[in-house]
N, C-alpha and C positions, 0 to 999 in steps of 0.2 A: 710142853717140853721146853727144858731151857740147857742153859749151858753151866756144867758142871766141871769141876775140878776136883780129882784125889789127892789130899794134903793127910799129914800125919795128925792123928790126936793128942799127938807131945806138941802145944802152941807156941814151943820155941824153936820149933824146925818148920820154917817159913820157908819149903824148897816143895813145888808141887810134884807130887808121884806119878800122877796120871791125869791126861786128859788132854785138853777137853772135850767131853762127854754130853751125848743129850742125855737128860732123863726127867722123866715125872714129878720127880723128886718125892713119891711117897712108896713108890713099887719100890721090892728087893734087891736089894746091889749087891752085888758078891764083890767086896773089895779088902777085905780082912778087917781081923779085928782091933789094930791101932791103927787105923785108918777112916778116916769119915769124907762124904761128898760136898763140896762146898759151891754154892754160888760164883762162878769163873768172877763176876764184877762184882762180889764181897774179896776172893782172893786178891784179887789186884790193888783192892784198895786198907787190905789190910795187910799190904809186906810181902806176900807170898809170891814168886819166883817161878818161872821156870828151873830145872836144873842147865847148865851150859851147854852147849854144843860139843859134840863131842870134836875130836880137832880135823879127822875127816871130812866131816860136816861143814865145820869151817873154811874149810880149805875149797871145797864145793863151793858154798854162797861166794867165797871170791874171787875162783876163778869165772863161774858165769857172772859177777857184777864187771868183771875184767872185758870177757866179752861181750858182753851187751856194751861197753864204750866202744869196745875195737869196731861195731859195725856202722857208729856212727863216725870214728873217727876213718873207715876204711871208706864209707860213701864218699866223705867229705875229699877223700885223696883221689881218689875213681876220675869224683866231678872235675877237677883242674885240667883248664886243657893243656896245659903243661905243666913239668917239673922239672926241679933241680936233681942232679948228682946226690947231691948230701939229702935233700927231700927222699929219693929214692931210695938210697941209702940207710933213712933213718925207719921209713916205713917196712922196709923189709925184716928191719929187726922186730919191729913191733908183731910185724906176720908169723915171723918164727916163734915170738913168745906165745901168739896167737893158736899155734899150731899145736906148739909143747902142753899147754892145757889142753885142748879139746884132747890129743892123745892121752893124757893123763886123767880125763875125764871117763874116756874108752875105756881105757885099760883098768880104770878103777885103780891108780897109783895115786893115792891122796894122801899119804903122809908129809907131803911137801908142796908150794907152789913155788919152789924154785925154778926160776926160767920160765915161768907162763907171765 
């Protein structure tokens, strides 16, 4: 078994359709007929692509890259045995945006990271 990729049989559309896929590579795939199975490390190194994210998708990967910093940047605020005013101040705003995403994460509102 190896790793497969569905790419089109027109080899000017270097945008992969599916995958990737285990397979034998000699059993029957049912993938259509302008469509063929290719080697995932032939496709990579011959051009071919994923298609993009879609922009929900996107918006996903950055709000949790967002919060995966907010829990080191929130340790780091925790551990001080003191703070400032404007410290305080500026950390709560980050909390809020911190907030505004996970809800938006909840809620499945991903058209936007506005305000996370």
């Amino acid at each position: 078994m190896a790793r497969y990729v569905v790419v089109s049989t027109d080899t000017a559309d270097k945008v992969i359709k599916a995958g990737p896929i285990l397979w034998d590579g000699t059993s029957t795939l049912d993938i259509g007929a302008d469509r063929t199975a290719i080697l995932a490390a032939d496709a990579a190194s011959s051009g071919y692509t994923f298609p993009p994210l879609p922009v929900t998708d996107q918006n996903i990967a950055t709000m949790r890259g967002r919060l995966l910093q907010a829990l080191a940047v929130n340790a780091a605020h925790l551990a001080k045995a003191t703070t400032t005013n404007a410290e305080n101040t500026a950390h709560l705003r980050r909390v809020t945006q911190e907030l505004s995403a996970l809800i938006r994460l909840m809620l499945e509102q991903l058209d936007t990271t506005d305000g996370t």
